[in-house]
C-alpha positions as a Markdown table, in Angstrom:
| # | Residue | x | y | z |
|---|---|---|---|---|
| 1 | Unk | 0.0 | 0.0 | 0.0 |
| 2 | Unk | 2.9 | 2.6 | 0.8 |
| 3 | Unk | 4.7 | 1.6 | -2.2 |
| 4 | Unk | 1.6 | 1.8 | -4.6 |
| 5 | Unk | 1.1 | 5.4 | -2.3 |
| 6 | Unk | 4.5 | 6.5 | -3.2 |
| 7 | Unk | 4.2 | 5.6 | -6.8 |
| 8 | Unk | 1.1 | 7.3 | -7.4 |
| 9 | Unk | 2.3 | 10.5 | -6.3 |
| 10 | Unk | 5.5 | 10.7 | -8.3 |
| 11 | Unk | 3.1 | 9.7 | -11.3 |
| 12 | Unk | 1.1 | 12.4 | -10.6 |
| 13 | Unk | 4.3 | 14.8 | -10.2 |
| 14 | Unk | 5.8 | 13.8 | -13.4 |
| 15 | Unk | 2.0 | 15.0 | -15.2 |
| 16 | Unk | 2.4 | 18.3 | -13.8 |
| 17 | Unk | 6.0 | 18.8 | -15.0 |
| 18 | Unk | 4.9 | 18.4 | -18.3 |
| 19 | Unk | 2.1 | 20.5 | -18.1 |
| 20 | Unk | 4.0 | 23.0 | -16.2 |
| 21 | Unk | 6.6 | 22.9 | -18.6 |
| 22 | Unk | 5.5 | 21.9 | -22.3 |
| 23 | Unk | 8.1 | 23.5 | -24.3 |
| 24 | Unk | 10.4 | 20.4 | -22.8 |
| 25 | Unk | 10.9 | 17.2 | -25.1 |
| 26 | Unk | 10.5 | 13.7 | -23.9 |
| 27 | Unk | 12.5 | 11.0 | -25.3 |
| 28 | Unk | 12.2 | 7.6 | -23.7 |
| 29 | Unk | 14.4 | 3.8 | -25.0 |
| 30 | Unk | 13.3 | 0.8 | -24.4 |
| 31 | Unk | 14.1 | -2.6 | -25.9 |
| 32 | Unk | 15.5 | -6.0 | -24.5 |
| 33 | Unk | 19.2 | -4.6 | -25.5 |
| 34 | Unk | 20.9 | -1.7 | -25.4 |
| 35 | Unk | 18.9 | 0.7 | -23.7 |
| 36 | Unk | 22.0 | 2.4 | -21.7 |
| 37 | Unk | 24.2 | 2.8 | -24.4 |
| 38 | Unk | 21.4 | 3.8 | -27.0 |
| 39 | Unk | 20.0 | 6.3 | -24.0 |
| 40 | Unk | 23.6 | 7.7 | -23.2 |
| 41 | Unk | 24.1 | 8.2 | -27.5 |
| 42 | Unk | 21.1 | 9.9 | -27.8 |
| 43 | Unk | 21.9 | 12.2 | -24.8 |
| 44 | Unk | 25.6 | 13.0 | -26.0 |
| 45 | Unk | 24.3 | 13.8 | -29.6 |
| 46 | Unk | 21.6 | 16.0 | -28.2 |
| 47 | Unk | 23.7 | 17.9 | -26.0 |
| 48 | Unk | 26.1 | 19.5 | -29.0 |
| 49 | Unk | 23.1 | 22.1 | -29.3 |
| 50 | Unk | 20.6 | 21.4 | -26.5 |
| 51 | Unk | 20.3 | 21.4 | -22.4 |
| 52 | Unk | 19.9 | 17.8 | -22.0 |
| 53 | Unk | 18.9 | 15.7 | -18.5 |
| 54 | Unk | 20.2 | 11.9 | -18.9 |
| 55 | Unk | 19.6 | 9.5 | -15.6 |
| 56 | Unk | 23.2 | 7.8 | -15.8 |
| 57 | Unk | 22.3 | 4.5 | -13.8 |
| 58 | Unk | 19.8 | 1.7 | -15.3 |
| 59 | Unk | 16.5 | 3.7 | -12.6 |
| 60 | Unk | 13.8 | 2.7 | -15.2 |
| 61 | Unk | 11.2 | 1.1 | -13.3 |
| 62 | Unk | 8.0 | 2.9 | -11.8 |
| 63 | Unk | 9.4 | 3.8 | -8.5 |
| 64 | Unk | 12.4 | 5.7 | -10.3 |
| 65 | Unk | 12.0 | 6.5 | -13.8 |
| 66 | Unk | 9.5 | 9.6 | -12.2 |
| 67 | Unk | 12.9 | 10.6 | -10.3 |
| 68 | Unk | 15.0 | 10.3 | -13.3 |
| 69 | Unk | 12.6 | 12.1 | -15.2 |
| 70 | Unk | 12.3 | 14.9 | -13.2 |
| 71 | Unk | 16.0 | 15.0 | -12.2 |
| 72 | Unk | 15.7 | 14.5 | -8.3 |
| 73 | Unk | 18.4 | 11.8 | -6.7 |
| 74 | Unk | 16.3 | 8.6 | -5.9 |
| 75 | Unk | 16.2 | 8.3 | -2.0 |
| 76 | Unk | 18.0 | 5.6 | -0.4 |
| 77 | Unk | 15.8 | 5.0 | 2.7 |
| 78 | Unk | 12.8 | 4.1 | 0.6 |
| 79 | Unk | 11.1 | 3.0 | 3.5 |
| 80 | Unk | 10.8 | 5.9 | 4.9 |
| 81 | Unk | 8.0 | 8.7 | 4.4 |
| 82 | Unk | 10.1 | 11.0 | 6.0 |
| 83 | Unk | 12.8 | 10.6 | 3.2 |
| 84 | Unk | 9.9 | 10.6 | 1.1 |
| 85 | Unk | 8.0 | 14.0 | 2.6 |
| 86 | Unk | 11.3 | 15.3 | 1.5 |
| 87 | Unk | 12.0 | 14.3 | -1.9 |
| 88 | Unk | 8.6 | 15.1 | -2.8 |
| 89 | Unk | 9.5 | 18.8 | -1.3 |
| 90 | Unk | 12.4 | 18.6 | -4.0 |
| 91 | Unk | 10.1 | 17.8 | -6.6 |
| 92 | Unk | 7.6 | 20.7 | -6.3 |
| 93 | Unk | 10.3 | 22.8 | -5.8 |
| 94 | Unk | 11.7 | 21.7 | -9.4 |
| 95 | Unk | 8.1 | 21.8 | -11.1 |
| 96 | Unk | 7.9 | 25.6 | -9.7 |
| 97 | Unk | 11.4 | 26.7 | -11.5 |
| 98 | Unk | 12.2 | 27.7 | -14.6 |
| 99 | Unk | 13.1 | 25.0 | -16.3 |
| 100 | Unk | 16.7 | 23.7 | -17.2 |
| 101 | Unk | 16.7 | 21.7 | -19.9 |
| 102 | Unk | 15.7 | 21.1 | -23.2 |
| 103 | Unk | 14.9 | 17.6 | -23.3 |
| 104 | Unk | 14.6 | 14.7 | -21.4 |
| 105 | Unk | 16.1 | 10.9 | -22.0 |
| 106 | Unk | 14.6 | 8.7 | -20.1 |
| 107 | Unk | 15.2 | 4.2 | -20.2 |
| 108 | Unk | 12.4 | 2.6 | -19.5 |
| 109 | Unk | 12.6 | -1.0 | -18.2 |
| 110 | Unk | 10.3 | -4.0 | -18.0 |
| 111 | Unk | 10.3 | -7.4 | -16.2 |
| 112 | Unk | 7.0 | -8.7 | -17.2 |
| 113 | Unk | 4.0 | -8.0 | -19.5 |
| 114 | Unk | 2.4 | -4.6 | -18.8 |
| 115 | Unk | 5.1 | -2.2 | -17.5 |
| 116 | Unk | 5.7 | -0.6 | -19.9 |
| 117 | Unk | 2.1 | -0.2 | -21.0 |
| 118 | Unk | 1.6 | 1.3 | -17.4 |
| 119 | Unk | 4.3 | 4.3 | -18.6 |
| 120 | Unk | 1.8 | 5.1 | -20.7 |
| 121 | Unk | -0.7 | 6.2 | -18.4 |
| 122 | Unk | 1.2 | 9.3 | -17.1 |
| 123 | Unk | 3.8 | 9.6 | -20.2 |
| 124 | Unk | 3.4 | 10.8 | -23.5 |
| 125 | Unk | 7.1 | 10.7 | -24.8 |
| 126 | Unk | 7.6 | 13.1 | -28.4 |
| 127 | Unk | 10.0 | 10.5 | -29.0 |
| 128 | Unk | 10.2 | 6.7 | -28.3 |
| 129 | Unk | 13.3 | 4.4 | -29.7 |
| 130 | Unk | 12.7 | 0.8 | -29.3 |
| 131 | Unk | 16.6 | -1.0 | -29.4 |
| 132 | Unk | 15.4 | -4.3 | -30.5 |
| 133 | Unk | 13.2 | -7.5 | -29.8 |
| 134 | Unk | 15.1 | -10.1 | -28.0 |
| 135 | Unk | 14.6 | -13.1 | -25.5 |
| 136 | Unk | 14.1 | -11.3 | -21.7 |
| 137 | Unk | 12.8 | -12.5 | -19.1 |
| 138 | Unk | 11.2 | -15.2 | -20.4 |
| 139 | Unk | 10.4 | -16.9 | -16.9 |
| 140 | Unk | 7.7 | -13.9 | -17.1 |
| 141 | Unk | 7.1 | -13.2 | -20.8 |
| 142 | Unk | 7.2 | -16.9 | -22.1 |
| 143 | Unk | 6.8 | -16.1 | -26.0 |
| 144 | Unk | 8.8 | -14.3 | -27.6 |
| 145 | Unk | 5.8 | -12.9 | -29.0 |
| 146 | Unk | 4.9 | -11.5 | -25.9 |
| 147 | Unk | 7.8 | -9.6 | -25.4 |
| 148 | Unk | 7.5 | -7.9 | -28.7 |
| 149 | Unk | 3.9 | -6.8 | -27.8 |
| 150 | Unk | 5.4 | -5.3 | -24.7 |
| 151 | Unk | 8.7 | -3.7 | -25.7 |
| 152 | Unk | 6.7 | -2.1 | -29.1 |
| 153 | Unk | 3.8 | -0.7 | -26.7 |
| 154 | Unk | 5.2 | 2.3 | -26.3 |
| 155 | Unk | 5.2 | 3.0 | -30.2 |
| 156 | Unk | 1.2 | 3.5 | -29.8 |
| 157 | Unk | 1.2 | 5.7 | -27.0 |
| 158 | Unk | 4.4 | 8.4 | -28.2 |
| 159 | Unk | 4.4 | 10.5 | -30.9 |
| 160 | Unk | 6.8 | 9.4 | -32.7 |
| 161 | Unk | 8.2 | 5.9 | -33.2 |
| 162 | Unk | 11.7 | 4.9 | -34.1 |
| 163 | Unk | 12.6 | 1.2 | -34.4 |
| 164 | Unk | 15.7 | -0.8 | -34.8 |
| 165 | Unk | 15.3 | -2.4 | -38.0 |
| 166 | Unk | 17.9 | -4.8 | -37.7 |
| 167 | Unk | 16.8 | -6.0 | -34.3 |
| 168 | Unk | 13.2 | -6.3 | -34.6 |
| 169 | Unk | 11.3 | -8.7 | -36.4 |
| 170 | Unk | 9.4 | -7.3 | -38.9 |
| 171 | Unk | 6.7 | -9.2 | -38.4 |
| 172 | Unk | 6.1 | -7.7 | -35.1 |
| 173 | Unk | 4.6 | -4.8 | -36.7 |
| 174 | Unk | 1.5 | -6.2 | -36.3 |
| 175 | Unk | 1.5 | -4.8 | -32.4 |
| 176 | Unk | 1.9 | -1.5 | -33.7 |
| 177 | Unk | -0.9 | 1.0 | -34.5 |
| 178 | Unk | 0.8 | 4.3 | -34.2 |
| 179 | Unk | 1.5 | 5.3 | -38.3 |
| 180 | Unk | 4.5 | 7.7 | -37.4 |
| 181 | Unk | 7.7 | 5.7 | -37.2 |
| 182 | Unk | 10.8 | 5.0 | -38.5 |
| 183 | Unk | 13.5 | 2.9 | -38.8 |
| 184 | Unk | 17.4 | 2.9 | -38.1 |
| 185 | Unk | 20.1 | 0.7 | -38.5 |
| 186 | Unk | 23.0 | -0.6 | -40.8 |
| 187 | Unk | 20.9 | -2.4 | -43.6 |
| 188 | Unk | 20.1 | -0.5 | -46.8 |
| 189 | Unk | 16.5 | -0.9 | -46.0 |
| 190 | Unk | 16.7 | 1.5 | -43.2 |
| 191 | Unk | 15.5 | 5.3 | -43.4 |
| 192 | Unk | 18.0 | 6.4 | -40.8 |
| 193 | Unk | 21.5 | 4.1 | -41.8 |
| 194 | Unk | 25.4 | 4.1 | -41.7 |
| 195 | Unk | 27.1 | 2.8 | -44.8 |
| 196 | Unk | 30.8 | 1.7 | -43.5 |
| 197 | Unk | 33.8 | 2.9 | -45.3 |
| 198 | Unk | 36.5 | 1.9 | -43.4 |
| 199 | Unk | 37.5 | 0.8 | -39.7 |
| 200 | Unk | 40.4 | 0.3 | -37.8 |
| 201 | Unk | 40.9 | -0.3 | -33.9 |
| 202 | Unk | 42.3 | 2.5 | -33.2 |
| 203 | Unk | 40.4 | 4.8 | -35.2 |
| 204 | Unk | 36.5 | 2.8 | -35.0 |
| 205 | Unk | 33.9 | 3.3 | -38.3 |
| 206 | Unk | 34.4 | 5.8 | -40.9 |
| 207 | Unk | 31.0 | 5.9 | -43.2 |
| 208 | Unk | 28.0 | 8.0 | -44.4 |
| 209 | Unk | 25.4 | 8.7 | -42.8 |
| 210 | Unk | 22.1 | 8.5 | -44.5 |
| 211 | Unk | 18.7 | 10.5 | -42.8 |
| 212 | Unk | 15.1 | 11.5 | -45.1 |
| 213 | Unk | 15.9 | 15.2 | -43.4 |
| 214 | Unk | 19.0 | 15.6 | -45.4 |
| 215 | Unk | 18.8 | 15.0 | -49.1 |
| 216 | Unk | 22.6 | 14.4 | -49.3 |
| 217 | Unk | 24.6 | 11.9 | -46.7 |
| 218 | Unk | 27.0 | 13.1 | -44.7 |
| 219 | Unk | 30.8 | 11.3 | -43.7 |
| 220 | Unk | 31.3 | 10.7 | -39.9 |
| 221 | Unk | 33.9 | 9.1 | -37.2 |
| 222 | Unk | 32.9 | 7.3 | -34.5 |
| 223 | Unk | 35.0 | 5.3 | -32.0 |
| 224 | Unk | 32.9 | 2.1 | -31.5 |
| 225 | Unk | 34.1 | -1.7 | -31.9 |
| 226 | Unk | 31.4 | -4.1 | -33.5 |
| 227 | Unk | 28.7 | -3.1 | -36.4 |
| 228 | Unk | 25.9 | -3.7 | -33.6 |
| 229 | Unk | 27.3 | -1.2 | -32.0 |
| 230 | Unk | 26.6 | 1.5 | -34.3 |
| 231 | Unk | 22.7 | 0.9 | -33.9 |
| 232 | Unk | 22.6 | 2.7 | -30.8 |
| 233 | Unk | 24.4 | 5.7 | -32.8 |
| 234 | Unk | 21.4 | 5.6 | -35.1 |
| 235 | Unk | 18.9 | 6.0 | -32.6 |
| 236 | Unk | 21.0 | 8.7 | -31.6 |
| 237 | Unk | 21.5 | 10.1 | -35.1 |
| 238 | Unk | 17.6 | 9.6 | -36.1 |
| 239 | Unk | 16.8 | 11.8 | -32.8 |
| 240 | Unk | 18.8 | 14.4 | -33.5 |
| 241 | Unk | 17.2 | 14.6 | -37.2 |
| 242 | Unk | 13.7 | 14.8 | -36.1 |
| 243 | Unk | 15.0 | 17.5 | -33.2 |
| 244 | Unk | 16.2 | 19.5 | -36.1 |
| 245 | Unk | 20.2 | 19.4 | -35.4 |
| 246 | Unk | 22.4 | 20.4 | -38.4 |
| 247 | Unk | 24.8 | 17.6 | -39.9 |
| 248 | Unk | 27.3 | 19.3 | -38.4 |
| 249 | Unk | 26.4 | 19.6 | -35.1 |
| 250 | Unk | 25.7 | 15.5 | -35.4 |
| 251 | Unk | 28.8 | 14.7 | -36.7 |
| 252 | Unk | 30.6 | 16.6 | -34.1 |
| 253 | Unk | 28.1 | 14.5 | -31.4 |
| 254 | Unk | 28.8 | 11.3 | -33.0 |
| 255 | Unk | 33.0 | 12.0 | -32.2 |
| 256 | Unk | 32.5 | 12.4 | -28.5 |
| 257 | Unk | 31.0 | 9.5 | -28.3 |
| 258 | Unk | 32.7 | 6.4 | -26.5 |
| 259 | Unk | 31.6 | 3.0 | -25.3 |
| 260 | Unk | 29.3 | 2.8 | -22.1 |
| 261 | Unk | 31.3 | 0.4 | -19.6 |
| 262 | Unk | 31.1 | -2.7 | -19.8 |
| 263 | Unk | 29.5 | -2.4 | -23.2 |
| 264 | Unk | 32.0 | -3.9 | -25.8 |
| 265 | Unk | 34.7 | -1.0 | -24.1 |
| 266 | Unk | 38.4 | -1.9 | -25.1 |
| 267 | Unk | 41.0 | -1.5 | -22.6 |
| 268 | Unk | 44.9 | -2.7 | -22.5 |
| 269 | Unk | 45.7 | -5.7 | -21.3 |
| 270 | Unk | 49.2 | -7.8 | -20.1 |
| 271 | Unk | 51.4 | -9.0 | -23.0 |
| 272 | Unk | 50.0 | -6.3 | -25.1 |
| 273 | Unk | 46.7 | -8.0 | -25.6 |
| 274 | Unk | 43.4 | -6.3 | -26.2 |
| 275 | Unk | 40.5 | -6.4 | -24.2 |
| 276 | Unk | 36.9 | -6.2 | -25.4 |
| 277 | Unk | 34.8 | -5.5 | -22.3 |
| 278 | Unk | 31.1 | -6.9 | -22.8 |
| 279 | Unk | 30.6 | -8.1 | -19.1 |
| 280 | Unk | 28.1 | -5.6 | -18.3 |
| 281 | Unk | 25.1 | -8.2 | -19.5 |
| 282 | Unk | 24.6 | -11.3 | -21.7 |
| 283 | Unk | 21.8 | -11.8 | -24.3 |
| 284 | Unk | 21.6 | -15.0 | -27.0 |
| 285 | Unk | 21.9 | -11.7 | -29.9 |
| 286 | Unk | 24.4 | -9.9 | -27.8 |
| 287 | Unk | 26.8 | -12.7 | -27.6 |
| 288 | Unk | 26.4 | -13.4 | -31.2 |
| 289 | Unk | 27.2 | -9.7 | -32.3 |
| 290 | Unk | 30.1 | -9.8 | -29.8 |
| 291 | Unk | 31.6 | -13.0 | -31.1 |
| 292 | Unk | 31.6 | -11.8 | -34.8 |
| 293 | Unk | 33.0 | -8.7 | -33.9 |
| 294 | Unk | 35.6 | -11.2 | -32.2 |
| 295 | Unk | 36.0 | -12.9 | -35.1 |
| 296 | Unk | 36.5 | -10.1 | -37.3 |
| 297 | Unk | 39.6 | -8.8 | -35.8 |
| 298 | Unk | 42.8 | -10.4 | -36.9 |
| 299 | Unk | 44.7 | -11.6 | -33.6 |
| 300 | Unk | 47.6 | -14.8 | -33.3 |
| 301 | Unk | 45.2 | -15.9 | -30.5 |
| 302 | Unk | 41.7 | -15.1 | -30.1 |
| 303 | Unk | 39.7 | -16.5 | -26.5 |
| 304 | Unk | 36.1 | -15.5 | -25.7 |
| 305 | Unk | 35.0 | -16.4 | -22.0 |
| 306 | Unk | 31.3 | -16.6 | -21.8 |
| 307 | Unk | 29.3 | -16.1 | -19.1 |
| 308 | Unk | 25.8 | -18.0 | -18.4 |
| 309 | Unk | 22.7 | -15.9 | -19.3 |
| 310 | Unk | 20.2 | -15.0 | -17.6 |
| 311 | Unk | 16.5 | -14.5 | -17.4 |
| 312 | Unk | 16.0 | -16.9 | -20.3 |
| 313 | Unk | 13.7 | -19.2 | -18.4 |
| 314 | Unk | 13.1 | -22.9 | -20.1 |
| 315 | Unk | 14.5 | -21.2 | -23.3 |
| 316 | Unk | 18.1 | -21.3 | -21.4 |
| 317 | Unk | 18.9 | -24.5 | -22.4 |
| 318 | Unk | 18.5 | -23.9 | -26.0 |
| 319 | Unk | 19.8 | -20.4 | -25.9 |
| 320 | Unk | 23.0 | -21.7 | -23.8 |
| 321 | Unk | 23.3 | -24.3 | -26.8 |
| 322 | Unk | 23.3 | -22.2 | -29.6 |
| 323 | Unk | 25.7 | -19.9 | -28.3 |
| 324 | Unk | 28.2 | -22.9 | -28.0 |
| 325 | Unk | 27.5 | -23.4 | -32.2 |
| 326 | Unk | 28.5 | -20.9 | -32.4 |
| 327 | Unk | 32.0 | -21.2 | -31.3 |
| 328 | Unk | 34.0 | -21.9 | -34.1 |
| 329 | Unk | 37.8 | -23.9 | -33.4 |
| 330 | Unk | 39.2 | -22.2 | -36.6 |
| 331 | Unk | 38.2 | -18.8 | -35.1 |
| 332 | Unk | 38.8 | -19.5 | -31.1 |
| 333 | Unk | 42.1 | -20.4 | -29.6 |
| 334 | Unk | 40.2 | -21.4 | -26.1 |
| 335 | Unk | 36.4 | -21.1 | -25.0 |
| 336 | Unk | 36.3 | -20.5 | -21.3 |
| 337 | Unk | 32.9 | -20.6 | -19.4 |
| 338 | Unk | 31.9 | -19.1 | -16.5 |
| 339 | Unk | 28.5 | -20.3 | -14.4 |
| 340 | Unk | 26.5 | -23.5 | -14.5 |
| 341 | Unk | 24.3 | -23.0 | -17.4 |
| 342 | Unk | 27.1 | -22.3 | -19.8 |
| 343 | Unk | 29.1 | -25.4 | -18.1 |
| 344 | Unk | 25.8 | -27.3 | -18.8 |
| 345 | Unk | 24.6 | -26.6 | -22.0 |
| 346 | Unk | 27.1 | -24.2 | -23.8 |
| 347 | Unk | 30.5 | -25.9 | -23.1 |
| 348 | Unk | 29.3 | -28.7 | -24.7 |
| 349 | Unk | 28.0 | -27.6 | -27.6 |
| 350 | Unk | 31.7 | -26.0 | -28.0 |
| 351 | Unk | 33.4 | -29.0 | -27.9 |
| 352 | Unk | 31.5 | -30.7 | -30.5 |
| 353 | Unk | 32.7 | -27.8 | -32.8 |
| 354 | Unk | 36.0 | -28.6 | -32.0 |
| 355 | Unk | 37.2 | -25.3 | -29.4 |
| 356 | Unk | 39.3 | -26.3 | -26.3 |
| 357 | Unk | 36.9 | -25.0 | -23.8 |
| 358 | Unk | 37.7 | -24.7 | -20.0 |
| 359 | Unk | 34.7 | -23.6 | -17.1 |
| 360 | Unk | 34.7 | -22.2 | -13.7 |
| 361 | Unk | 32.3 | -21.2 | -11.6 |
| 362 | Unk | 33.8 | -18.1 | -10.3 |
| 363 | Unk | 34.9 | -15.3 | -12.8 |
| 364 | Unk | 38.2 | -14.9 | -10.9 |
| 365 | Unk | 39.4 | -18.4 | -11.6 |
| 366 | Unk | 38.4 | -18.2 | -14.8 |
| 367 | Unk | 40.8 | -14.6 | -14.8 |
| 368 | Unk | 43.7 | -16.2 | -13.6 |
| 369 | Unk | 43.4 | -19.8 | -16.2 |
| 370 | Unk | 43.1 | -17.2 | -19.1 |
| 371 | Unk | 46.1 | -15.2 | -17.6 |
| 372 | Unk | 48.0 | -18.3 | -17.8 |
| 373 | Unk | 47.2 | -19.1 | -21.6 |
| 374 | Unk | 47.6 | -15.8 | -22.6 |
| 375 | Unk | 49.9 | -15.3 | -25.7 |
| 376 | Unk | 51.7 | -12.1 | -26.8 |
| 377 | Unk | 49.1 | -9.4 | -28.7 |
| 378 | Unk | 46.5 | -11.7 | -28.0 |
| 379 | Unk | 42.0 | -10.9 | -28.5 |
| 380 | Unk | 40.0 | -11.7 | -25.1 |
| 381 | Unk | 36.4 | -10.9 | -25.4 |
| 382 | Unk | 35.1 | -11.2 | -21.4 |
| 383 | Unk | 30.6 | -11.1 | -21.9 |
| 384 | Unk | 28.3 | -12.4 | -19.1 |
| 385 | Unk | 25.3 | -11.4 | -17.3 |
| 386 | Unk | 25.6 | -9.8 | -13.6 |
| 387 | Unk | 23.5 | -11.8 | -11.3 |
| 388 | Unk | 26.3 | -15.0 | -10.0 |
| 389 | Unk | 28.8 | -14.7 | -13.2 |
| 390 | Unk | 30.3 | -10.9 | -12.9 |
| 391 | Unk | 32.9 | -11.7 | -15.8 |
| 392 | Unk | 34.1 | -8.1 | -15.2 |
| 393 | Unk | 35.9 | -9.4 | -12.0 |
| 394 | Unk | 38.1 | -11.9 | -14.5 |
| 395 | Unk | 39.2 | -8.7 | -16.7 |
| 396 | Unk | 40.9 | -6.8 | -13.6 |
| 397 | Unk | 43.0 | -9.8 | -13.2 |
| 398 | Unk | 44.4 | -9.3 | -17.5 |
| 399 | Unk | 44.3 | -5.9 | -17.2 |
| 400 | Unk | 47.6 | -4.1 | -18.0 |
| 401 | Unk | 47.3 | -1.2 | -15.5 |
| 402 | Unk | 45.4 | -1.9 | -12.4 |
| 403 | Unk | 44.0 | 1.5 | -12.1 |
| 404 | Unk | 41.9 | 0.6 | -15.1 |
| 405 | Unk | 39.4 | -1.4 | -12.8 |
| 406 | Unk | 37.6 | 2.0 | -12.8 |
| 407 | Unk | 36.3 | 1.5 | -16.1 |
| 408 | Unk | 34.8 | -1.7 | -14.8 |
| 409 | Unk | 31.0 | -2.0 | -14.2 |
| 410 | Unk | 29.6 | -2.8 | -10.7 |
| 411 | Unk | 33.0 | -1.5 | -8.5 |
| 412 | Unk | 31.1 | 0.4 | -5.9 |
| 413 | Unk | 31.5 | -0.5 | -3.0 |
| 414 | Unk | 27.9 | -2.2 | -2.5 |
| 415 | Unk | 28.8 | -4.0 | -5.4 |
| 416 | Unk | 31.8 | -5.0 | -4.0 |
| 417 | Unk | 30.7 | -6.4 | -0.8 |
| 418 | Unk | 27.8 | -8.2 | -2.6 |
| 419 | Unk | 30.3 | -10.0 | -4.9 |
| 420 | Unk | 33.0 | -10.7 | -2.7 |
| 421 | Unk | 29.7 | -12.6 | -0.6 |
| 422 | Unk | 29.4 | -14.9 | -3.6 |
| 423 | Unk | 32.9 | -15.6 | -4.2 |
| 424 | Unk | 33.5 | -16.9 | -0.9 |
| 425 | Unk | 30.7 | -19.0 | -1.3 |
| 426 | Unk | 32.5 | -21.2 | -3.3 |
């Protein structure tokens, strides 16, 4: 009852911001992947030419999207209606001002079928992206149908619609009844896509960029690793169109932009080897984009370790399975596991196709065994969902200066004490 209280009441806040303040855009992502790093594009872009507020940490559900939205710190005694009576003092305070920003990005999360249609009854976003259509929580969603229906709902109740072409189904359209959208991505087929030119590590994607509000492209730089990584710099790009901003101002966007952490981030590791950095969450179409990005770079040793994913529900098996087809030997020097679903079902798989593959349960052990096997200028992509794998605790142990653990995901200190818990479990 005090939650559902609480809830109500920063609903009800967030309509009279908007009402208070209607010059101010809303532009809300949501999608099974890459909602942080298509969120944090979109805000980097916008804020070449505009006063942007961004919520930097993954607050997208009910109790603290509102906060996020309105730009007031989420409490940490939430139990409390003191704390509350206070924040809620912050908020009115904030809906009296002049405002301070232009626009508004704002994630929005769901864990089962009809959050995000509940957004929808105190937000009416200007703009909504929609990353892509992906197993989540299928314990909740079962069908894969059913998590389209959600993740596309909020299409119908935005203005405007912009969709991942090359991540969404297109026979999911079906759920949507709103007639203004667009599509983004790197397929010709795409209103808003990057045609690739060139790309080097050091340098990322060179390419043109194609938009229906500019009848000729325009060449940009961006400083990204892996071709499904320059989806989220779409959404960003197709935003910035409809917002108005000049090519210019875009491209200049586009060059500050660098990789999230923990989001396919490369950093230096011992004997001069390179380290992708995907351990901030694992998806079946997020491991597969990772691993052909792997693939793609030309290394004397390649190794991926692989954490289990989860939220798949009684798709894991199958999920887990395919991701171990596709390891290929030719490709993959060693195949290291972390977590018992991949040692179930994915190491298996990768031994059939022929990879030397090695599991642990804990992320450190599986740090050191790669540190041992680890050849001169060597390729180590480290992906794996958070909840009992936390890959990124194997990547501090490769890393070539210690002091770049801080661009690790989960190091704060709650983090910290929560994972060195589970560690000692074993």
């Amino acid at each position: 009852m005090f939650k559902n209280y609480i809830q109500k009441k920063l609903e009800g806040y967030v309509r009279k911001y908007f009402l208070k303040h209607p010059e101010v855009k809303l532009i809300v992502v949501t999608g099974s992947v890459g909602k942080t790093t298509t969120k944090t594009n979109i805000a980097t872009v916008l804020s070449q030419t505009m006063r942007v507020r961004m919520e930097d940490t993954n607050h997208n559900t009910h109790m603290s999207a509102p906060l996020g939205i309105l730009g007031v710190e989420y409490p940490e005694k939430v139990h409390s209606i003191f704390t509350w009576l206070s924040t809620f003092r912050a908020i009115r305070k904030r809906i009296k001002q002049p405002t301070d920003v232009d626009v508004i990005v704002q994630e929005l999360g769901t864990d089962r079928i009809g959050d995000i249609a509940h957004f929808g009854t105190y937000l009416q976003p200007d703009i909504a992206v929609v990353t892509g259509v992906t197993p989540e929580h299928m314990e909740f969603f079962q069908t894969i149908e059913n998590v389209a229906q959600e993740e596309l709902g909020v299409i119908n109740y935005s203005k405007i619609g912009l969709i991942n072409r090359d991540d969404i189904d297109g026979r999911f359209a079906s759920f949507i009844t709103n007639p203004s959208i667009d599509t983004y991505g790197t397929s010709g087929s795409a209103e808003y896509r990057f045609e690739i030119e060139d790309f080097t590590l050091e340098h990322g994607y060179t390419g043109r960029i194609f938009a229906p509000e500019f009848p000729d492209s325009f060449t940009a730089q961006v400083k990204v690793l892996g071709e499904h990584t320059l989806r989220p710099l779409l959404g960003a790009i197709a935003v910035a169109s409809k917002l108005g901003m000049t090519p210019e101002s875009i491209t200049a966007g586009l060059a500050a932009i660098r990789p999230v952490k923990g989001r396919m981030n490369l950093l230096k590791g011992q004997n001069d080897s390179i380290l992708i950095d995907d351990s901030y969450n694992s998806s079946p179409a997020a491991v597969h984009a990772a691993l052909q990005t792997l693939y793609g770079i030309n290394a004397p040793q390649r190794i991926a370790v692989l954490g289990s994913m989860n939220e798949l529900g009684e798709s894991s098996v199958f999920e887990h399975q395919a991701v171990g087809r596709m390891c290929d030997s030719s490709l993959l020097a060693w195949v290291i596991t972390i977590g018992e679903d991949a040692e179930k079902y994915l190491a298996p798989e990768a031994r059939l196709k022929g990879c030397q593959v090695k599991s642990f349960r804990s992320a450190i052990d599986a740090g050191a065994f790669v540190h041992s096997v680890l050849e001169l200028k060597s390729v180590v992509l480290i992906k794996g969902s958070q909840g009992n794998v936390f890959a990124e605790e194997a990547i501090k142990i490769l890393l070539h200066d210690t002091h770049d653990d801080t661009q690790l995901v989960r190091q704060s200190p709650k983090w910290m004490k929560m994972k060195n818990e589970f560690f000692q479990s074993f």
